[in-house]
Phi, psi and omega in degrees: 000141181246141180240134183230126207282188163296175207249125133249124206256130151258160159215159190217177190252177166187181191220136172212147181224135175263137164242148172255025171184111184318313181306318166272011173270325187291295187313336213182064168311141198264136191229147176222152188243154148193151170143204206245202165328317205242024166214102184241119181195177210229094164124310211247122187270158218205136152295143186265146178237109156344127162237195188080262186235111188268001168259110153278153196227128193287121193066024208248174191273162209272221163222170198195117172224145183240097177280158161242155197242101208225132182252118202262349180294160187287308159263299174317116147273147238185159184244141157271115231205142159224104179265130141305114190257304187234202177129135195238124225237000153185104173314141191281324168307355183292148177270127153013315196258034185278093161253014176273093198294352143224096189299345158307317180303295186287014151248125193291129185254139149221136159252101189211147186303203176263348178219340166244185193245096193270341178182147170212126170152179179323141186277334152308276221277290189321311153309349145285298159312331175230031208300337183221169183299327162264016161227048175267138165301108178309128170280125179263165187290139165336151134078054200002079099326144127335314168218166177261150218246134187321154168086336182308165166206151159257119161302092157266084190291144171207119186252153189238104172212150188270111200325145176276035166257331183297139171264193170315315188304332164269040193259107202096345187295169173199131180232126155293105179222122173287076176321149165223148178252158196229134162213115185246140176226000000 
């Protein structure tokens, strides 16, 4: 019989901004809000908090949070970017009955915006994949802009769920990872 203890994910946001003009950084700073309900903020990283399903379980439903995204400049338009800031792919929070030595492979990742699909696979290969701000996954802009334009907002949902391939060796596992957002203009 497999047993799996809970998962604990944490993920939290943080904001780093590229200008492509000192002038226009002083007149008209690229400012982005993100968060969920119970966190709304520009700058200061915060946790996003999981709802749904708090056991993962193999192939069992994912957990799931959904930030909103907001571009907040007066003028400029700008691209949105979501970078893995920080990650540790077996968390020191992991339990004793943790043996799986990269516990990270086998959680499922899916991200996606209100009309695309930003990424789907392993919480390993993403963390490889979006490891800095300049190789992070493009937000594509709201309402098919092009860019994203002031006043915009974005849906970003990001769900976790554990491959139905894990065994007893993911009992207990835990892994820790951070999102950042790049907003550039």
């Amino acid at each position: 019989m497999l047993k799996l203890a809970a998962l604990v994910l944490l993920i939290g946001a943080g904001l780093h901004t590229a200008n492509s003009s000192a002038l226009a950084m002083v007149t008209d700073p690229p400012r982005l809000a993100v968060g969920d309900l119970s966190c709304t903020q520009g700058g200061v990283p915060c946790e996003i908090r999981f709802t749904g399903n708090d056991n993962l379980y193999p192939g069992g439903p994912a957990a799931q949070a959904a930030v909103d995204v907001a571009y907040l400049s007066h003028t400029q338009p700008a691209s949105v970017q979501l970078y893995i800031s920080e990650f540790d792919g077996s968390s020191p929070r992991s339990s004793p009955l943790c043996t799986a030595l990269r516990p990270a492979t086998l959680f499922e990742v899916l991200i996606e915006g209100r009309e695309q699909q930003l990424y789907a696979g392993s919480l390993e290969a993403l963390a490889r994949l979006a490891r800095t701000p300049a190789e992070g996954l493009l937000v594509h802009a709201p309402e098919g802009h092009a860019h994203w334009l002031p006043g915009d907002r974005e849906q970003v949902t990001v769900s976790i769920g554990l491959d139905r391939s894990a065994d007893n060796s993911y009992m207990g596992c835990s892994v820790q990872v951070a999102f950042g957002w790049l907003v550039s203009t």
